[in-house]
MOPAC internal coordinates of N, CA, C and O (Angstrom, degrees):
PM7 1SCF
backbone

  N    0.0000 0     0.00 0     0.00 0    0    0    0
  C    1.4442 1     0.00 0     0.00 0    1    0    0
  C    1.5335 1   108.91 1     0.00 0    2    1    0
  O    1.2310 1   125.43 1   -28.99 1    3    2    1
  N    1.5289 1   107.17 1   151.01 1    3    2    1
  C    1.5862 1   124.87 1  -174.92 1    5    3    2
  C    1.8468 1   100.07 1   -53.38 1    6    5    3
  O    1.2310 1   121.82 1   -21.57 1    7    6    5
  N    1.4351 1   114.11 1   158.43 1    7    6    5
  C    1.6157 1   109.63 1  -170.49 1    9    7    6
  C    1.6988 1    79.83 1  -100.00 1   10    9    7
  O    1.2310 1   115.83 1   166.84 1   11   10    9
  N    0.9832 1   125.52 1   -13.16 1   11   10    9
  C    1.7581 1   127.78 1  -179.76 1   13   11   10
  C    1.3798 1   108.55 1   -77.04 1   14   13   11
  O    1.2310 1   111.94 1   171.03 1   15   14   13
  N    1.2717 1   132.80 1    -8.97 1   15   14   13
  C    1.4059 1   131.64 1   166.53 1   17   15   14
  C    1.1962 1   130.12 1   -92.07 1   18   17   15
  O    1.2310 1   110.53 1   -63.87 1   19   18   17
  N    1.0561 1   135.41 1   116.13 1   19   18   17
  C    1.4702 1   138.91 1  -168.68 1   21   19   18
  C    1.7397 1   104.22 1  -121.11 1   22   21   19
  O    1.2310 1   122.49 1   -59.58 1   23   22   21
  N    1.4215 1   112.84 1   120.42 1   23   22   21
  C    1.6320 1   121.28 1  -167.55 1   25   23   22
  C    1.6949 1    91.98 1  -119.74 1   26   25   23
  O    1.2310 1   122.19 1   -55.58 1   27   26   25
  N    1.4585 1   113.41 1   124.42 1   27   26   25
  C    1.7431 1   110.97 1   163.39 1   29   27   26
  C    1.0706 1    83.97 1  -136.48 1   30   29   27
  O    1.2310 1   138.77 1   -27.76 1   31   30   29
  N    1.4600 1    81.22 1   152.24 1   31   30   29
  C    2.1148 1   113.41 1   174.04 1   33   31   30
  C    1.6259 1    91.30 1    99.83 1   34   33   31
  O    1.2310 1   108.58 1  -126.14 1   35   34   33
  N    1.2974 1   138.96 1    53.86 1   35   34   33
  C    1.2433 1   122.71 1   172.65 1   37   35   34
  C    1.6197 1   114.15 1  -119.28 1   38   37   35
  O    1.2310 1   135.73 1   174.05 1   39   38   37
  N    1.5072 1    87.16 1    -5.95 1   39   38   37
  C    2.0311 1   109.33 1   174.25 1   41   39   38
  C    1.7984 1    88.96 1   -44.23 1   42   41   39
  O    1.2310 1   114.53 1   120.63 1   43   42   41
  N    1.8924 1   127.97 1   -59.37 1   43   42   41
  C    0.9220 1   131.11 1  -158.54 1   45   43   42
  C    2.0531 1   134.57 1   -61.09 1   46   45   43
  O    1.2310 1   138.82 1   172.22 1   47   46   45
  N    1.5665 1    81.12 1    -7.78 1   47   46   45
  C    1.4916 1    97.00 1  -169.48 1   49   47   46
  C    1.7510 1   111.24 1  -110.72 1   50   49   47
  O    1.2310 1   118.54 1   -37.86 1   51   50   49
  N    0.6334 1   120.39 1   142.14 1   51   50   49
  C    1.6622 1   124.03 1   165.49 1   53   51   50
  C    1.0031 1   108.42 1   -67.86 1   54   53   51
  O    1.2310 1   124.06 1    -6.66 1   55   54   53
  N    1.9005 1   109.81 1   173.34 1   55   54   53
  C    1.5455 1   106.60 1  -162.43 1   57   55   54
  C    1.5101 1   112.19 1  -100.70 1   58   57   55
  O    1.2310 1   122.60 1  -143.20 1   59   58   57
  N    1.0173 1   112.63 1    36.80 1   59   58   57
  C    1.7977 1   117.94 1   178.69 1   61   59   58
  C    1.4108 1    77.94 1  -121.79 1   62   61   59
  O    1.2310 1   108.15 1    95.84 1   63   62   61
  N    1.2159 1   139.75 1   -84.16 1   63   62   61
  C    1.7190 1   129.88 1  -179.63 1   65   63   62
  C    1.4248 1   109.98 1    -6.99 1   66   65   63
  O    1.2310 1   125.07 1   122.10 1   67   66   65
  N    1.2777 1   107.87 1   -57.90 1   67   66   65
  C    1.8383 1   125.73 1  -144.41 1   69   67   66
  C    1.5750 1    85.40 1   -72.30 1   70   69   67
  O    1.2310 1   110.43 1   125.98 1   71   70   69
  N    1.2772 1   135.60 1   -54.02 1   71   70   69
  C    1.3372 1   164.65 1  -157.78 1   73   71   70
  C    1.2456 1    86.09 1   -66.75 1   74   73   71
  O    1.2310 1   117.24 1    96.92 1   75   74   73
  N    1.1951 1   122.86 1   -83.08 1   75   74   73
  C    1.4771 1   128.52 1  -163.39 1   77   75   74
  C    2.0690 1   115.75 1   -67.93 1   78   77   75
  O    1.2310 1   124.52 1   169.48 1   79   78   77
  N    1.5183 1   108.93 1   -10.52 1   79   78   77
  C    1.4776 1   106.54 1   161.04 1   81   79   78
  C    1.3791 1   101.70 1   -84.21 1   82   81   79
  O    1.2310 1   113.48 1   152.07 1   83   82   81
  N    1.3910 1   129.93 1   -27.93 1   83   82   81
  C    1.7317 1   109.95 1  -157.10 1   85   83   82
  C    1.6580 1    94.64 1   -94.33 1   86   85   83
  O    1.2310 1   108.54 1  -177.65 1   87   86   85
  N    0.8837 1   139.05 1     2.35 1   87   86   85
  C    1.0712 1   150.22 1  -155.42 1   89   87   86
  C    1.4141 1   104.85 1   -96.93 1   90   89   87
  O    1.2310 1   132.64 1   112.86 1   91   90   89
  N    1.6181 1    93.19 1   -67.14 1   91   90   89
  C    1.9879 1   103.94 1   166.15 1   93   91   90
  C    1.4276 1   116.61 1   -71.14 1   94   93   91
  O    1.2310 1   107.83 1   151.93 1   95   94   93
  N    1.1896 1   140.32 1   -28.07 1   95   94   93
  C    1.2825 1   152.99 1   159.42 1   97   95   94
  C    1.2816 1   103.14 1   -39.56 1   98   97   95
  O    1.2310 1   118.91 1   100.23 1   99   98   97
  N    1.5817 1   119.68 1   -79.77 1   99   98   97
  C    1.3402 1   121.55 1  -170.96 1  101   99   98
  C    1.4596 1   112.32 1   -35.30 1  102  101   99
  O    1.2310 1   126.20 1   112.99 1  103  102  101
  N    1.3573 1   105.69 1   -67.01 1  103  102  101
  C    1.4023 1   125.95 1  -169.91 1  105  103  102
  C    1.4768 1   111.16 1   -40.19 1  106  105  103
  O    1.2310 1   121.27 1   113.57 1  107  106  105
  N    1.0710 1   115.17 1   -66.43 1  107  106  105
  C    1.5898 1   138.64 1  -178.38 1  109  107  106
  C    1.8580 1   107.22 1   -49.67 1  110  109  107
  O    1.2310 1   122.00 1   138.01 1  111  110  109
  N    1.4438 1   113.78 1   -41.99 1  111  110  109
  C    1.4246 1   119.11 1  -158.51 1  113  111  110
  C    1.5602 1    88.52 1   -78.14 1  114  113  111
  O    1.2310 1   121.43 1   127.53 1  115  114  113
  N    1.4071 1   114.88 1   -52.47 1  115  114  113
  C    1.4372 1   110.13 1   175.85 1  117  115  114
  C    1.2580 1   120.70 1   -25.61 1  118  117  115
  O    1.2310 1   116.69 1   133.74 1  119  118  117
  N    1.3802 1   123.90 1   -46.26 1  119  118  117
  C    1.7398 1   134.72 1  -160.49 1  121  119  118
  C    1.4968 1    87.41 1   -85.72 1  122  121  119
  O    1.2310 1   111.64 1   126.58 1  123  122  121
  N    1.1655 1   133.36 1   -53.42 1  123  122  121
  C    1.3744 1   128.99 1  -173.41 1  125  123  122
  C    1.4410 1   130.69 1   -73.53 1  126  125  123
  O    1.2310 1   126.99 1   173.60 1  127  126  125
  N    1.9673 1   104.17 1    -6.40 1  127  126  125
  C    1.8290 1   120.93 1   166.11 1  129  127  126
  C    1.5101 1    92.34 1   -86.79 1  130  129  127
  O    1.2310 1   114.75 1   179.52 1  131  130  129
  N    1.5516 1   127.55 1    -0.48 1  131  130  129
  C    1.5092 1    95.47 1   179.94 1  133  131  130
  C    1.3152 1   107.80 1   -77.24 1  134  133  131
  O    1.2310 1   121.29 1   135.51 1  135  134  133
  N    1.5050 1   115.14 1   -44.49 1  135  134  133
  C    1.3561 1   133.05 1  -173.77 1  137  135  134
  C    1.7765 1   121.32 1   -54.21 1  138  137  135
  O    1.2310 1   131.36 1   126.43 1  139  138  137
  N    1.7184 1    95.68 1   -53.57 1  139  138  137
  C    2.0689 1    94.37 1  -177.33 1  141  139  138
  C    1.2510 1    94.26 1  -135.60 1  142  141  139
  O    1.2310 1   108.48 1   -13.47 1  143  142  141
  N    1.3759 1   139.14 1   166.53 1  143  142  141
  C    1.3260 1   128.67 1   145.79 1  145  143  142
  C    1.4144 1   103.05 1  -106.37 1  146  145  143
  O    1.2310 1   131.54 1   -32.06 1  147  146  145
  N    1.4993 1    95.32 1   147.94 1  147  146  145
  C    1.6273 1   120.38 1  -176.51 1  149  147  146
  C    1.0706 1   114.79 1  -165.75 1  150  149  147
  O    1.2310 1   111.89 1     6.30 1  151  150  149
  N    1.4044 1   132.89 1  -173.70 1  151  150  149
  C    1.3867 1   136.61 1  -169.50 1  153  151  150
  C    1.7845 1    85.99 1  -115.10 1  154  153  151
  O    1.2310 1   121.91 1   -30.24 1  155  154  153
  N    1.3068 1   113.96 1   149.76 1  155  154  153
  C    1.7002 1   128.17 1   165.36 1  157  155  154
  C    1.5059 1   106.03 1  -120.96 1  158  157  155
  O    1.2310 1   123.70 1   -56.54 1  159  158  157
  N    1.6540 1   110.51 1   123.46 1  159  158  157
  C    1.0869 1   106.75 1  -173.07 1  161  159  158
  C    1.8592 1    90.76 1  -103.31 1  162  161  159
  O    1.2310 1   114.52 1     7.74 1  163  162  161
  N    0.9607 1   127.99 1  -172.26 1  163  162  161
  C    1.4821 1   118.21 1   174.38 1  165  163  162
  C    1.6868 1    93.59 1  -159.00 1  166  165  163
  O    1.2310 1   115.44 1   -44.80 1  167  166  165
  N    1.4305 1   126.27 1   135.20 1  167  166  165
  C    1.5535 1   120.54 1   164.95 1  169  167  166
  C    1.7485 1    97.71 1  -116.16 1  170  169  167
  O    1.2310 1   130.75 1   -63.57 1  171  170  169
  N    1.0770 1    96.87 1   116.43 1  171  170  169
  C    1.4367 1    98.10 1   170.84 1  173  171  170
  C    1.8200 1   112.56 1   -99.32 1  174  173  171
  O    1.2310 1   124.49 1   -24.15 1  175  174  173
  N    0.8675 1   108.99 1   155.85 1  175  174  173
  C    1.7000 1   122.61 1   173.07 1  177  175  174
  C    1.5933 1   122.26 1  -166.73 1  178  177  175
  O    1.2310 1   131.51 1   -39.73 1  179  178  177
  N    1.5975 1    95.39 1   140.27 1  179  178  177
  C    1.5378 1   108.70 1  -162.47 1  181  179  178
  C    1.7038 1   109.24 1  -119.06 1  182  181  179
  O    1.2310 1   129.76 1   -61.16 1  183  182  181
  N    1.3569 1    98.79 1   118.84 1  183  182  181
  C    1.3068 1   105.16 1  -138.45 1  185  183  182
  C    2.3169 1    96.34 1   -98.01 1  186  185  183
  O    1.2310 1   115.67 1   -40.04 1  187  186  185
  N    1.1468 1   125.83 1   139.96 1  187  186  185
  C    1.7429 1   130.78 1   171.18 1  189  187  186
  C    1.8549 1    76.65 1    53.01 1  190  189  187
  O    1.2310 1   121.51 1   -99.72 1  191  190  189
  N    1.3295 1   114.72 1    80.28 1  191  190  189
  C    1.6886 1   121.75 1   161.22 1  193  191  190
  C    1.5778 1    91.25 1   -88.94 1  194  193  191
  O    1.2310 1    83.87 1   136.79 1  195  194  193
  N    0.9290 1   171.92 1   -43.21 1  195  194  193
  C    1.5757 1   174.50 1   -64.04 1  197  195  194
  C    1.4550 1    92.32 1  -164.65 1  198  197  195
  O    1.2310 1   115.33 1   137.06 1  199  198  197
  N    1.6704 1   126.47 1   -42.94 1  199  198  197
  C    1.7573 1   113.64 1  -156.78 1  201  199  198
  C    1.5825 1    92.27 1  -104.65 1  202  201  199
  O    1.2310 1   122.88 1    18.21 1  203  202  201
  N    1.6800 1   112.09 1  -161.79 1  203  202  201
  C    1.8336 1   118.71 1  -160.37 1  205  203  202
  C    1.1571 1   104.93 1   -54.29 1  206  205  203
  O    1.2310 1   130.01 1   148.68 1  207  206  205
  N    1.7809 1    98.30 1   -31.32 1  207  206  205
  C    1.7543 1   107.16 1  -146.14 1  209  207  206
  C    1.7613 1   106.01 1  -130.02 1  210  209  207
  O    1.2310 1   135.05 1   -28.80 1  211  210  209
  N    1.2808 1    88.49 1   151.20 1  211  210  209
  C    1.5706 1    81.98 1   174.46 1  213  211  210
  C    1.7030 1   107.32 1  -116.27 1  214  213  211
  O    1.2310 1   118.90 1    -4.87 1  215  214  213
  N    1.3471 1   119.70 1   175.13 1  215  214  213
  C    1.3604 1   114.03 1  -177.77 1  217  215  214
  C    2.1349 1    87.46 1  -134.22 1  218  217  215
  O    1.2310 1   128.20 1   -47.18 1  219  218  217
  N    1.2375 1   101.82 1   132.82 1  219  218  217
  C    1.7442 1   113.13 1   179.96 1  221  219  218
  C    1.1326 1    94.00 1  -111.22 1  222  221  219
  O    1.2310 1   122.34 1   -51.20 1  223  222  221
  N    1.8880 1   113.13 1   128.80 1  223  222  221
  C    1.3589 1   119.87 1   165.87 1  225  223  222
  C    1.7581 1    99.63 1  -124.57 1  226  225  223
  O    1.2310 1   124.20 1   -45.03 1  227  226  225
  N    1.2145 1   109.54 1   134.97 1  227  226  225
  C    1.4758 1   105.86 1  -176.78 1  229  227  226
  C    2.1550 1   104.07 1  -131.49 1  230  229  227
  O    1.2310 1   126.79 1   -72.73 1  231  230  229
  N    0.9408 1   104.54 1   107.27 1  231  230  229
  C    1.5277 1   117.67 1   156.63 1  233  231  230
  C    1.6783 1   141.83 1   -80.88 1  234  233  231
  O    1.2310 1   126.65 1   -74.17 1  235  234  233
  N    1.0079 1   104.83 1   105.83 1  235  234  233
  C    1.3620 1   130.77 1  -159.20 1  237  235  234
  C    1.3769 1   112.69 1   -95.99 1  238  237  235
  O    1.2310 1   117.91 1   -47.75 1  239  238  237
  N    1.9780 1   121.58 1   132.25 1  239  238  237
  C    1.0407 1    98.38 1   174.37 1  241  239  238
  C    1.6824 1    81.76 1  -155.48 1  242  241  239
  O    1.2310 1   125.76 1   -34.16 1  243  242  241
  N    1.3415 1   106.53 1   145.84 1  243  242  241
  C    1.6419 1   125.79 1   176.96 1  245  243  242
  C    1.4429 1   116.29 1  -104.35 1  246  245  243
  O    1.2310 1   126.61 1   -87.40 1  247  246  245
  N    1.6470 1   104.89 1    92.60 1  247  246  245
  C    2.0265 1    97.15 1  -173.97 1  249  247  246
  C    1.5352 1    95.90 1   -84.91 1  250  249  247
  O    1.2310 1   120.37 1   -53.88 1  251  250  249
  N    1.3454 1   116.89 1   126.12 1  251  250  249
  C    1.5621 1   124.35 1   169.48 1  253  251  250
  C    1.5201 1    95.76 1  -102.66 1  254  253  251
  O    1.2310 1   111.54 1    16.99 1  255  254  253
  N    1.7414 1   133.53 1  -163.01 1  255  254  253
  C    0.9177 1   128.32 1  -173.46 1  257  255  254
  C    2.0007 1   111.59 1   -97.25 1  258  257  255
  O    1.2310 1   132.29 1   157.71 1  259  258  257
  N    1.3938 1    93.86 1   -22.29 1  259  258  257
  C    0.9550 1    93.52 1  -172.74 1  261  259  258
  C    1.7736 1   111.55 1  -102.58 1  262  261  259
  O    1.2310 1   126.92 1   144.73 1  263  262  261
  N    1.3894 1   104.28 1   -35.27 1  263  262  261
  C    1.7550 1   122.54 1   173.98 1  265  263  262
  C    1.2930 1   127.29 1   -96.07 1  266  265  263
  O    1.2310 1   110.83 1   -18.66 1  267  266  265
  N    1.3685 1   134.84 1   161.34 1  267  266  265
  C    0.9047 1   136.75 1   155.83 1  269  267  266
  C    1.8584 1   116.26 1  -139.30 1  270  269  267
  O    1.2310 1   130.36 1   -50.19 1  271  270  269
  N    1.4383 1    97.62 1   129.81 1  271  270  269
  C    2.0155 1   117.22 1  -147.22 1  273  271  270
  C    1.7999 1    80.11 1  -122.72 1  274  273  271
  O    1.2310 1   126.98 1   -62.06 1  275  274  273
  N    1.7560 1   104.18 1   117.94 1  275  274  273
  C    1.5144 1   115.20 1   178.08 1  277  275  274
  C    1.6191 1    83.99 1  -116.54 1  278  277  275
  O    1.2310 1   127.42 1   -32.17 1  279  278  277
  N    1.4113 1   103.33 1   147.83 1  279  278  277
  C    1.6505 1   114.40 1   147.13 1  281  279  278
  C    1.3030 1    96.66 1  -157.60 1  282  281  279
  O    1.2310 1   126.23 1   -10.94 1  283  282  281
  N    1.6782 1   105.62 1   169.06 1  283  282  281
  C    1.6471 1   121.83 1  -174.63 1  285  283  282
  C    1.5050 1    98.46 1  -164.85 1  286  285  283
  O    1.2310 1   129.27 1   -53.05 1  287  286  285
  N    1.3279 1    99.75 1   126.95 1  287  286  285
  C    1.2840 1   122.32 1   161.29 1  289  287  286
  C    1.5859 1   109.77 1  -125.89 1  290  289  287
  O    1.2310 1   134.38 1   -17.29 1  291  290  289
  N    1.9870 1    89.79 1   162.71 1  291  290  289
  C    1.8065 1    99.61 1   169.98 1  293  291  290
  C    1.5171 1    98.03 1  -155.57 1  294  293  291
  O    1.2310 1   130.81 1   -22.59 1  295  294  293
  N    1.7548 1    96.74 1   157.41 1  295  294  293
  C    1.1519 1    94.10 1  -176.75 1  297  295  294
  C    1.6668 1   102.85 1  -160.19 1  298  297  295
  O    1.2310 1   116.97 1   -10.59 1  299  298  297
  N    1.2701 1   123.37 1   169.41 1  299  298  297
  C    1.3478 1   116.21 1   168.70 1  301  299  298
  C    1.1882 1   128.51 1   -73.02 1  302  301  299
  O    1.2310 1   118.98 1   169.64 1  303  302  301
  N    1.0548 1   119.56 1   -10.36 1  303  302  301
  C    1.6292 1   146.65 1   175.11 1  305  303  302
  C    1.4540 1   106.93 1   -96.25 1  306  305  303
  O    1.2310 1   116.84 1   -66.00 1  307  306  305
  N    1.4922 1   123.61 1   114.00 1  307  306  305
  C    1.3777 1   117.27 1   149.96 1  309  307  306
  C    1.3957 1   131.35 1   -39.65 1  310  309  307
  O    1.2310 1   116.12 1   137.27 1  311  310  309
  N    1.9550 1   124.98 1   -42.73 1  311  310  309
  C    0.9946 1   115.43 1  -174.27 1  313  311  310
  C    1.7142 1   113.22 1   -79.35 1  314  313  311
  O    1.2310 1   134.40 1   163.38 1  315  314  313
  N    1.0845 1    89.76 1   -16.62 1  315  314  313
  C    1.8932 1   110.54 1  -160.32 1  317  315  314
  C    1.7220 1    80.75 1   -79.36 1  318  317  315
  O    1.2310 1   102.29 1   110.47 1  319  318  317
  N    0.9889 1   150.00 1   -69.53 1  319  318  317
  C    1.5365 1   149.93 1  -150.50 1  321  319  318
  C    1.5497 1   100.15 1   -75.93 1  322  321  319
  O    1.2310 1   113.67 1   156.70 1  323  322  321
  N    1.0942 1   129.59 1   -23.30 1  323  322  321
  C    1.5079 1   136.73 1  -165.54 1  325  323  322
  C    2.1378 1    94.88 1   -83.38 1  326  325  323
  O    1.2310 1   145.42 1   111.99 1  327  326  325
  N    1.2596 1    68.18 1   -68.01 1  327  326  325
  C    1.7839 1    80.79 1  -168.08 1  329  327  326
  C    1.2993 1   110.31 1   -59.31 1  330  329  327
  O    1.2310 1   114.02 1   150.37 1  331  330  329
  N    1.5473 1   128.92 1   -29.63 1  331  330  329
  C    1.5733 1   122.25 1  -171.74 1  333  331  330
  C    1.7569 1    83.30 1   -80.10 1  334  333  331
  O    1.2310 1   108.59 1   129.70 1  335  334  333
  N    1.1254 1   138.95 1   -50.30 1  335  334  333
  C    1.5064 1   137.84 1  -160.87 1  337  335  334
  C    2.2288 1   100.54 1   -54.27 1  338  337  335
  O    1.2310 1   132.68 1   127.63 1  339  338  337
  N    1.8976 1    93.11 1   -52.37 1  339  338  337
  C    1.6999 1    76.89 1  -171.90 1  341  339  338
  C    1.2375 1    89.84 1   -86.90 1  342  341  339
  O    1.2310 1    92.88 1  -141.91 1  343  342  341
  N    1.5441 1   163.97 1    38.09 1  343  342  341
  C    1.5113 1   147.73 1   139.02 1  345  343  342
  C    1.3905 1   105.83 1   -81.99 1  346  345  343
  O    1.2310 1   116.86 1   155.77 1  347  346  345
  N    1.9873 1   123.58 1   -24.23 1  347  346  345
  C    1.3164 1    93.37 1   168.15 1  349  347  346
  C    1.6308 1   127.45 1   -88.38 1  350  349  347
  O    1.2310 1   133.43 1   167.04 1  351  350  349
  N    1.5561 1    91.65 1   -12.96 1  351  350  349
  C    1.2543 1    94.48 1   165.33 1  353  351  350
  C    1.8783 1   125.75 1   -53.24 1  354  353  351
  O    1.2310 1   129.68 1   111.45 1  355  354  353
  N    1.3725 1    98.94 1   -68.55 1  355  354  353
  C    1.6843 1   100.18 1   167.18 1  357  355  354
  C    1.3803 1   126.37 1   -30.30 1  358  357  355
  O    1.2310 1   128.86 1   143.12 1  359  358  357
  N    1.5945 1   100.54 1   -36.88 1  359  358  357
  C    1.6914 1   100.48 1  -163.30 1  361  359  358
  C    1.5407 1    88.60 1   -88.99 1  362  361  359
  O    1.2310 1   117.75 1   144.01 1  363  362  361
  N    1.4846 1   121.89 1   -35.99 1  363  362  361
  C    1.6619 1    99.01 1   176.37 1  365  363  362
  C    1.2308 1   123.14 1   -63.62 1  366  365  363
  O    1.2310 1   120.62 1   151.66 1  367  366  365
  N    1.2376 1   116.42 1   -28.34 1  367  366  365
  C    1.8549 1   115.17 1  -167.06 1  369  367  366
  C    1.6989 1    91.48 1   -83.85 1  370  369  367
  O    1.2310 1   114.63 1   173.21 1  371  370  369
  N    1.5224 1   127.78 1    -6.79 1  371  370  369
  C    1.5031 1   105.27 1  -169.93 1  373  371  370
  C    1.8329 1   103.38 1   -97.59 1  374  373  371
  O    1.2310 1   128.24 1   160.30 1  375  374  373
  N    1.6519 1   101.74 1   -19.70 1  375  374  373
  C    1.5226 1   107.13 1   179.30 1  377  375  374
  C    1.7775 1    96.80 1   -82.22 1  378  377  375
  O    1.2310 1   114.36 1   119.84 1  379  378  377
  N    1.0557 1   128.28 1   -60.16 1  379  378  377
  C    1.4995 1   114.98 1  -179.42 1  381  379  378
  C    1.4091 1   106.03 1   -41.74 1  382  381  379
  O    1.2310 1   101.32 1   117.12 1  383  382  381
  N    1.2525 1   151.63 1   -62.88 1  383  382  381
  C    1.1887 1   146.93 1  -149.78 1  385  383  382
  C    1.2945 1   134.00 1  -121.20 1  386  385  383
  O    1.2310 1   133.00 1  -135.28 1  387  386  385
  N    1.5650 1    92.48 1    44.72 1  387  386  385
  C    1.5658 1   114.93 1  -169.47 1  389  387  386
  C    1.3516 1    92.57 1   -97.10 1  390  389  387
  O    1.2310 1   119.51 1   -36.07 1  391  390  389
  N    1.0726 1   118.54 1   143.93 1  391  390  389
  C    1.3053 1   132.74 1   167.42 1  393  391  390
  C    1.6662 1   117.16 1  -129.97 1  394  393  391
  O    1.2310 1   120.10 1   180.00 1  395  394  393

């Protein structure tokens, strides 16, 4: 994984979870170092872990030197909450810095 990514809240997930965020993380941040470089911090949290279901909310934020790009998604789906969170990321860093 990128040394520009920083993931907290992962104490909460098991290690097939943990596995399966850095996995989509990596992938995703790549498409988004083409565009700015910055650091991605990500807070993930896993929300009624005790009942059937869990609910994943993940908050996203891209410090560049000059900007700072927040998005947050959640979803009942780990992959589904991951990926809508770094697609709004992408789509924000590609509308800020379109030229």
């Amino acid at each position: 994984m990128d040394k520009n990514i920083t993931i907290k809240g992962l104490n909460q997930f098991d290690e097939k979870e943990i596995e399966k965020i850095k996995e989509i993380v990596s992938t995703n941040y790549i498409k988004i170092k083409r565009e700015i470089t910055g650091s991605l911090i990500l807070h993930a949290k896993k929300h009624n872990k005790d009942g059937d279901r869990a609910m994943y909310s993940f908050h996203g934020k891209i410090q560049t030197p000059d900007n700072l790009i927040n998005a947050e998604a959640d979803d009942w789906l780990l992959a589904t909450a991951l990926h809508k969170v770094m697609n709004k990321l992408q789509a924000s860093t590609k509308h800020k810095f379109r030229r």
